[in-house]
C-alpha positions in Angstrom: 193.0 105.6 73.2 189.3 105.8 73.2 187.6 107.0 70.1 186.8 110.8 69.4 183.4 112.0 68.9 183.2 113.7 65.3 181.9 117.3 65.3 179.8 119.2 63.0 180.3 120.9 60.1 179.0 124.2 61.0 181.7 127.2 61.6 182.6 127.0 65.2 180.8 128.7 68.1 181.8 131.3 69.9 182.3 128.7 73.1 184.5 126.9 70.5 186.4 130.0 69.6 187.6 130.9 72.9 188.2 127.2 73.8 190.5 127.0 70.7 192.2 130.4 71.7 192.9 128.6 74.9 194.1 126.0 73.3 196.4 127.0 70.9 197.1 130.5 72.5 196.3 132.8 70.2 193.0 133.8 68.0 192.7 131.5 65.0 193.6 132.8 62.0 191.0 131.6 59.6 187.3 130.4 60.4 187.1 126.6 61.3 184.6 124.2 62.1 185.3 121.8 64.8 186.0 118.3 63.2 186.6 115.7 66.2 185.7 116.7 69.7 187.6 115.1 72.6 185.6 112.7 74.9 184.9 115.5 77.2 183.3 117.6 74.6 186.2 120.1 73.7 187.6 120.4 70.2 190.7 118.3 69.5 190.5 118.7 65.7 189.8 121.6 64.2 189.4 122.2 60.1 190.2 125.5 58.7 188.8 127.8 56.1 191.1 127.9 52.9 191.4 131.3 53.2 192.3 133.5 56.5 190.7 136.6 57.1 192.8 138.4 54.3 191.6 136.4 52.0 195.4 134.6 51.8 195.3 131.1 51.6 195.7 129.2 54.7 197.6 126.2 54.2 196.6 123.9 57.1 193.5 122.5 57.3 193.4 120.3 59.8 194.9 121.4 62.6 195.3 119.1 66.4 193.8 121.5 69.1 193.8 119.3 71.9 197.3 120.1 74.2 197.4 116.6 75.6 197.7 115.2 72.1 200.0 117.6 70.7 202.4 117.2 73.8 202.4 113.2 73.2 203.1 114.1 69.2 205.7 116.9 70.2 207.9 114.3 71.7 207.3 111.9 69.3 209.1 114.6 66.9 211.1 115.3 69.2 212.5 111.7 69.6 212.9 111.7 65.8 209.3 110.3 64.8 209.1 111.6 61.3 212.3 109.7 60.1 211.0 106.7 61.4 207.8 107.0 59.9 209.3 107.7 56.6 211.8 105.2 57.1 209.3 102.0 58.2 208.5 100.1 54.9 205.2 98.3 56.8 203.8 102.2 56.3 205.2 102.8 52.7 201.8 102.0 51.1 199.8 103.9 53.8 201.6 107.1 54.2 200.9 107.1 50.1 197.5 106.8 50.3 197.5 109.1 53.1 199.3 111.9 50.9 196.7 110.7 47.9 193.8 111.7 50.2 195.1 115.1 51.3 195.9 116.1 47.8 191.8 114.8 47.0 190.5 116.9 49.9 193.3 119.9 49.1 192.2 120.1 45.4 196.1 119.1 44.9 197.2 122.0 46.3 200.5 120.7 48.8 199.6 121.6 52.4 201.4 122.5 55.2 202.4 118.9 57.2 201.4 117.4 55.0 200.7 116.1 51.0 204.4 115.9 50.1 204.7 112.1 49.1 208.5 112.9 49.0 208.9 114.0 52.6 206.9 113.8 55.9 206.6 117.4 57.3 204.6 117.2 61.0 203.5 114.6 62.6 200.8 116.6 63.8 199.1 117.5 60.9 199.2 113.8 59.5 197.1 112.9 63.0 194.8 115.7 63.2 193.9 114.6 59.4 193.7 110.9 60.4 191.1 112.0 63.2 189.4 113.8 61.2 188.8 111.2 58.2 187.8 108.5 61.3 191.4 106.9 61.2 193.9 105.8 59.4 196.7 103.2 59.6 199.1 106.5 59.7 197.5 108.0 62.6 197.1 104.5 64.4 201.1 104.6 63.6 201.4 107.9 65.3 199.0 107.4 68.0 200.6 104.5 69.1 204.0 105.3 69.4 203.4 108.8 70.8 201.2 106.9 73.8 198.9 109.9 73.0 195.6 109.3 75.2 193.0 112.0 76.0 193.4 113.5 79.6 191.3 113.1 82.7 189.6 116.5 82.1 189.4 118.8 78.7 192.1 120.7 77.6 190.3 123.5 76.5 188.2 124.0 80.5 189.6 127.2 81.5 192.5 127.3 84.1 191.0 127.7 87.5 
């Protein structure tokens, strides 16, 4: 899979709004700033505010956008990924430090998907974080077993 472009911090643009509506089929429910971009320029990763727009706290802050990718992790689930990531003692050490970085970037605070270093949650949310930080040996994990590679055109073009 070839590398993803890393976005900027600012909040996300209108254009990025409706992409991510199309992506995820719905309007986001907190503001976000658009942390990886896919090759073609669409947002793949997507980092949320901590709050939504009650003012509740939104538990996931990294969040994958990009359809191809979350089909490929889907079936990886699916196929009973998360027990074999908890269960594969080569990733023991990394899937530590990879719940020791989302509790440092979460202020502690558990997270949906992911920071429980008792249990892996989703899949998703541990690759969407990996993206986001550059990569990490957990998302490599996930990335390679899900076959996940970015799609001939952007997910988030609207449907002709």
């Amino acid at each position: 899979m070839a590398a993803a472009v890393s976005g900027d911090s600012s909040p996300g643009s209108s254009a990025d709004a409706e992409a991510v509506r199309r992506l995820i089929g719905r309007d986001p429910h907190a503001g976000f700033r658009v942390a990886v971009r896919c090759p073609h320029g669409g947002p793949a990763v997507i980092q949320n505010a901590p709050t939504n727009a009650d003012g509740h706290p939104f538990p996931t802050r990294d969040w994958l956008a990009c359809r191809a990718l979350v089909t490929a992790v889907s079936r990886l689930e699916a196929d009973g990924g998360v027990r074999m990531l908890e269960s594969d003692p080569e990733m023991s050490d990394a899937l530590a430090h990879a719940h020791e970085r989302h509790a440092e970037v979460h202020a502690g605070h558990r997270v949906a998907g992911s920071g429980n270093p008792d249990h892996v949650k989703c899949l998703h949310a541990h690759l969407a974080f990996a993206l986001a930080e550059g990569g990490t040996p957990v998302g490599d994990w996930i990335l390679e077993r899900s076959g996940a590679e970015w799609p001939a055109t952007c997910c988030a073009e609207p449907a002709e």
